[in-house]
N, C-alpha and C positions, 0 to 999 in steps of 0.2 A: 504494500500500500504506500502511497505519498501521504509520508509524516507532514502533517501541515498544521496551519497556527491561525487563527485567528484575528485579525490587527486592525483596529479601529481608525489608524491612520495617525499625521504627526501628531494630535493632541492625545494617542492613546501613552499612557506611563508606560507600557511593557515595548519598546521599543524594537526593532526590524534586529538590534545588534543582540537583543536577547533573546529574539525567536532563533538568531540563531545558535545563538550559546544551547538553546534549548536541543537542538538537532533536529528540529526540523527544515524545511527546503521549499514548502508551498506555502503561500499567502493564500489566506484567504478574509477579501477585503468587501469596502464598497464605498461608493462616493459618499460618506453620511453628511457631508458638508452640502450635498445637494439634494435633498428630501423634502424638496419641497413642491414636488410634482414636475421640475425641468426636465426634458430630456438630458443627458448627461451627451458633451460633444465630442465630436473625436481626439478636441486635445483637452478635454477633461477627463480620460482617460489614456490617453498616454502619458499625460505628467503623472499620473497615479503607480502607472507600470513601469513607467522611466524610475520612478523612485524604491518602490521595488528592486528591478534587476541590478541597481545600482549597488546593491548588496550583499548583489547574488544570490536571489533567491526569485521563486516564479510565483508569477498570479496566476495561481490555479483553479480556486473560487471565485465567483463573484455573488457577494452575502448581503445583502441582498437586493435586486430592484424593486422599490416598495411598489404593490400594487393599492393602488387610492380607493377609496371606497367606492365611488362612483362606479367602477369597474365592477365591483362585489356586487354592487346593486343594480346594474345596468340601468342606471339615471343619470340625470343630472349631464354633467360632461364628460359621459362616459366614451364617446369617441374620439375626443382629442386626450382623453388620459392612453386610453390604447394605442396610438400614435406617440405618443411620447415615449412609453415604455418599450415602443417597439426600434423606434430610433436609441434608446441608451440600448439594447440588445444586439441590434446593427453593429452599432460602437464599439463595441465588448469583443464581441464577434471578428470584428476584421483586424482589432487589435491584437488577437490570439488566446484572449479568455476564453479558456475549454469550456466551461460548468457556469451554469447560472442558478443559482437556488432561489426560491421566493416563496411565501407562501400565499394562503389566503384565507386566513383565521379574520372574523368583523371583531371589529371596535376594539379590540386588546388582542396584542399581539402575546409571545409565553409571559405565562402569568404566575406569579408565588404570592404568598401572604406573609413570609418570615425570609429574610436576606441574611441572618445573622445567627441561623441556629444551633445552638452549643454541640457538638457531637461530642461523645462520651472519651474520647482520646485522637481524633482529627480535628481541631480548628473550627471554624464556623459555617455553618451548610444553609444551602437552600432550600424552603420546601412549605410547599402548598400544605396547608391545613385548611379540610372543607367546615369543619365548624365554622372556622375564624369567616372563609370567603363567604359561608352563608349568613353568617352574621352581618356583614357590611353588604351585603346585598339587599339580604330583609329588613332590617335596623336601620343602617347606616344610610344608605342610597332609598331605601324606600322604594324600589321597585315595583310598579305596578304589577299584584300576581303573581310575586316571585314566592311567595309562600308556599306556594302552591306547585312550586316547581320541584320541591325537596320533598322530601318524606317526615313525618308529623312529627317523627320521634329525633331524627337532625335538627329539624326547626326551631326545637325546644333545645337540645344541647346548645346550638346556636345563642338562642335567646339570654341563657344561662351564662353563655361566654359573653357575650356582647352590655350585660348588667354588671358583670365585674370588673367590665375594663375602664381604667381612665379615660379622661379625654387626648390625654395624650397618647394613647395606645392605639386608639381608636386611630388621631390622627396619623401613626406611623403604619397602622395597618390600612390605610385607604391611601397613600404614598406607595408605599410598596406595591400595589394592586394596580394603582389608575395613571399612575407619573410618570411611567413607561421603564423601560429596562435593556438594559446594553441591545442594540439592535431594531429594537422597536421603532415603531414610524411616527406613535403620538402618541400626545400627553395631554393629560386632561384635569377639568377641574369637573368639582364634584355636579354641578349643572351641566356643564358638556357632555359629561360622559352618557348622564340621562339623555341626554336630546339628542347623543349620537345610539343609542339604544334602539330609540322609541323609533329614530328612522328607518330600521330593519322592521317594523310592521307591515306584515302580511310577507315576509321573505322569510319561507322554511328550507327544512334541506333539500327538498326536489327542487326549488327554486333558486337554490345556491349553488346548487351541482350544476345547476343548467346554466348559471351564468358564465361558474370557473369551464366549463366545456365551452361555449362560446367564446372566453376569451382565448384555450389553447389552439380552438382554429384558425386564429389569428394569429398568434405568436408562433404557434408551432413550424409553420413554412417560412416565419424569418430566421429562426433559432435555423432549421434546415440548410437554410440558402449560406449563411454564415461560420456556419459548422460549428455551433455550440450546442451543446444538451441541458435541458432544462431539468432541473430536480425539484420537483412539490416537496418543501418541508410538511412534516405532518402537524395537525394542532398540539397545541402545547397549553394543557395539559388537553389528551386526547379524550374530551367528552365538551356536551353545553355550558357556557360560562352565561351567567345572566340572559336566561332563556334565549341565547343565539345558534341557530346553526353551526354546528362544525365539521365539515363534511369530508379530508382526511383523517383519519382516529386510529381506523380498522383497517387488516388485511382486504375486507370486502371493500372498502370505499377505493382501494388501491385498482383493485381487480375492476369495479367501473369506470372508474378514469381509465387506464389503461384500455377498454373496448370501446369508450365510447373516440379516443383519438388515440387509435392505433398505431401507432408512428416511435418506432424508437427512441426520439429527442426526445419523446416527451416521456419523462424517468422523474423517478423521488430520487429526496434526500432518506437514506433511513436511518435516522434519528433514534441511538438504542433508549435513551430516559425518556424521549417523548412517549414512543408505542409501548416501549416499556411500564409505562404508568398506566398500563390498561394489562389486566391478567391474563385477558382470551385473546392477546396477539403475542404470539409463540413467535419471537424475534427470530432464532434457527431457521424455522420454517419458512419466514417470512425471506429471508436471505436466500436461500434455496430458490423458494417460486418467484421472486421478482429479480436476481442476481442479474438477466441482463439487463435489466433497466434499472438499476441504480445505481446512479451518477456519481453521488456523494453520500461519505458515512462521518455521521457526528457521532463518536462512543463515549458514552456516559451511563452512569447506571443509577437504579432508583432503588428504595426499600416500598414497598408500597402496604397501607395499611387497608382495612376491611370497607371502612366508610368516605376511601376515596383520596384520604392522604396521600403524601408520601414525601419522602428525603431525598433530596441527593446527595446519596453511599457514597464510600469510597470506590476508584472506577474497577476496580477488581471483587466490589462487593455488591450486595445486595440481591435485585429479583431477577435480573436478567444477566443470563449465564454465558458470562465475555467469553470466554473459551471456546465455548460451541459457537458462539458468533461469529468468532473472528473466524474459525476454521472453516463454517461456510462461505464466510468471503473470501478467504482466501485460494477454495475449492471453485468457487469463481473467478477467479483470478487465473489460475491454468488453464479453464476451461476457454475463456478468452483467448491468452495465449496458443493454445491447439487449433483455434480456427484462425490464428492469425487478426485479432481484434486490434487497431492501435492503441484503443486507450484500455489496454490490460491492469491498470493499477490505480483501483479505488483513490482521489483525494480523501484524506481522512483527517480528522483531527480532534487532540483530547477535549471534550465538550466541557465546559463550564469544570471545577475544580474546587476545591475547600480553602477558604481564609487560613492560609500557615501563617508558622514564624514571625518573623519581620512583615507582610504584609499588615497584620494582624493592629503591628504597631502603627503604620502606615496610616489605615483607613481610620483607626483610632484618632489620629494626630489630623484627620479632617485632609488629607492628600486624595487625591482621585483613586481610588481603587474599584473597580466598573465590577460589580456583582456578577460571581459566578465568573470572571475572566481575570484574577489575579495570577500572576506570574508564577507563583511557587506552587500553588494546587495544579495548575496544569501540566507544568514541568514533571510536577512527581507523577500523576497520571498517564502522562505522555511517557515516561520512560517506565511505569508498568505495561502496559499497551502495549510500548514495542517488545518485553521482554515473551509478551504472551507470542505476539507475531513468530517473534525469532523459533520458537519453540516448535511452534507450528508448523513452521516451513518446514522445520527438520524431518519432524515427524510424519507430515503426510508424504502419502508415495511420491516417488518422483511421475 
């Protein structure tokens, strides 16, 4: 696989000289300085790739082209938004950007309720607690009918947590939720967020599938003409958030995308802590039956709990079993090879990581340290990962 990194660009603190201290070789970036629905030009991305190779290292993602809501909803200005994003993909494209990732999660992009959570002998984790997000959905936000969306007996746990917390608590759990998070496209306040909600009325998942299929037939033959491959990140966390459609989650939602625009470019990202955080998607399996069409692998791992929780483990722990992962990709990986495929070797890269060390002091002392992409949790995961890799290789037949 191509050990790759993550890199938010020159305002990120973990700089291009310590991805490669790190060993990794692939960037994977994106304009964020331009998210504001511009197309991205062709020397706004060259100076991006010039700055890269200048280091000696390659742009081998691109993480991501936000797609605007307009497009999710096919309203509003949703054909010059498709236009634009089809021009920053052109861009990309003729520059040499293999892989394009995006997703198309509404209104919040991956979402947690705790950034800072004490692990019993690793550093600080992230991790969704659905009390906590039903609480600030039913409570806090007031959601029309959101009560109604949970089951009676969470509603009540909910309610119980959301009575004991401060206001301040309150305040740092609707921060963490709604303010957005390394990657993310928006940020909201607690009225925006409703009124960006309520504008998904009468938009289910047959009508969100149908919109993301209308937009891959558009994108899909420039992605083509280009020669870049598209990867659907999956939702994060992979179920409904504030009664909204989520319409990658499942191996099945892969499986319709996939027949409904049959076309090789159009490939996921398989994301192990997203699909991960759902128990009836058997990641092994999922490698196996989608192997030629995924483009890009984010490994990371979850602990997942009974009513929806869940942690991000250390990347060799918890629910989803890296070992057998890695060995089906990398059993895709030869298999490529044997037909003679150019692009035989997964971009990959260690997914999000745990507040270590020095960090720890960092983020403490009010320094930028971007959640879930600190320098030394990744590092260390990144060199567990590749130790599973090496092993692997050895072991499977030649």
């Amino acid at each position: 696989m191509l050990q790759s990194w993550r890199w938010f660009g020159p305002e990120d603190p973990v700089t291009l000289d310590h991805v490669r201290q790190a060993g990794a070789s692939g960037i994977v970036t994106a304009l964020h300085h331009i998210y504001d629905g511009r197309a991205w030009t062709a020397d706004d991305v060259a100076e991006r790739k010039a700055m890269i190779e200048a280091k000696g290292l390659t742009w081998a993602v691109c993480e991501s082209i936000p797609v605007p809501t307009a497009i999710k909803q096919r309203r509003g200005g949703y054909r010059a938004a498709i236009e634009s994003w089809k021009t920053s993909l052109a861009n990309l494209g003729r520059a040499g950007v293999p892989v394009v990732c995006y997703n198309f999660m509404p209104v919040v992009d991956w979402t947690r309720t705790n950034l800072r959570y004490p692990m019993p002998s690793s550093g600080l984790a992230l991790r969704f607690d659905m009390p906590d997000f039903v609480a600030y959905d039913v409570f806090a936000l007031k959601r029309p009918g959101a009560e109604g969306d949970y089951p009676a007996a969470l509603v009540e746990t909910a309610k119980q947590r959301f009575e004991a917390m401060s206001d301040a608590e309150i305040g740092t759990l609707e921060r963490n939720i709604i303010a957005g998070l390394p990657g993310g496209e928006d940020t909201y306040t607690r009225e925006g967020i409703a009124e960006r909600i309520a504008s998904f009325e009468g938009i289910g998942p047959a009508e969100m599938r149908a919109n993301l299929i209308e937009f891959l037939k558009e994108v899909v033959p420039v992605a083509e003409e280009v020669g870049v491959k598209l990867a659907i990140h999956p939702d994060d966390p992979p179920f409904s958030l504030f009664g909204l459609p989520r319409i990658v989650s499942t191996a099945d939602d892969v499986r319709a995308l996939f027949a409904a625009v049959d076309n090789p470019v159009n490939g996921i990202t398989l994301c192990a802590g997203s699909y991960g955080s759902r128990g009836d998607n058997d990641l092994p399996a999922m490698a196996a039956e989608f192997g030629p069409r995924i483009h890009f692998v984010h490994l990371r791992n979850v602990s997942r709990e009974p009513d929806g929780s869940f942690i991000e483990s250390d990347h060799l722990d918890g629910d989803v079993d890296m070992v057998a992962l890695i060995s089906a990709l990398k059993r895709e990986e030869r298999r490529r090879a044997a037909v003679g495929r150019p692009d035989v070797h997964f971009p990959m890269r260690p997914d999000h990581g745990h507040l270590l060390v020095d960090d720890i002091a960092k983020d403490a002392a009010g320094l930028k340290v971007n959640p879930g992409y600190s320098c030394i949790g990744r590092l260390k995961g990144l060199a567990e990962l590749r130790g599973v890799m090496a092993a692997v290789d050895r072991l499977l037949p030649a």
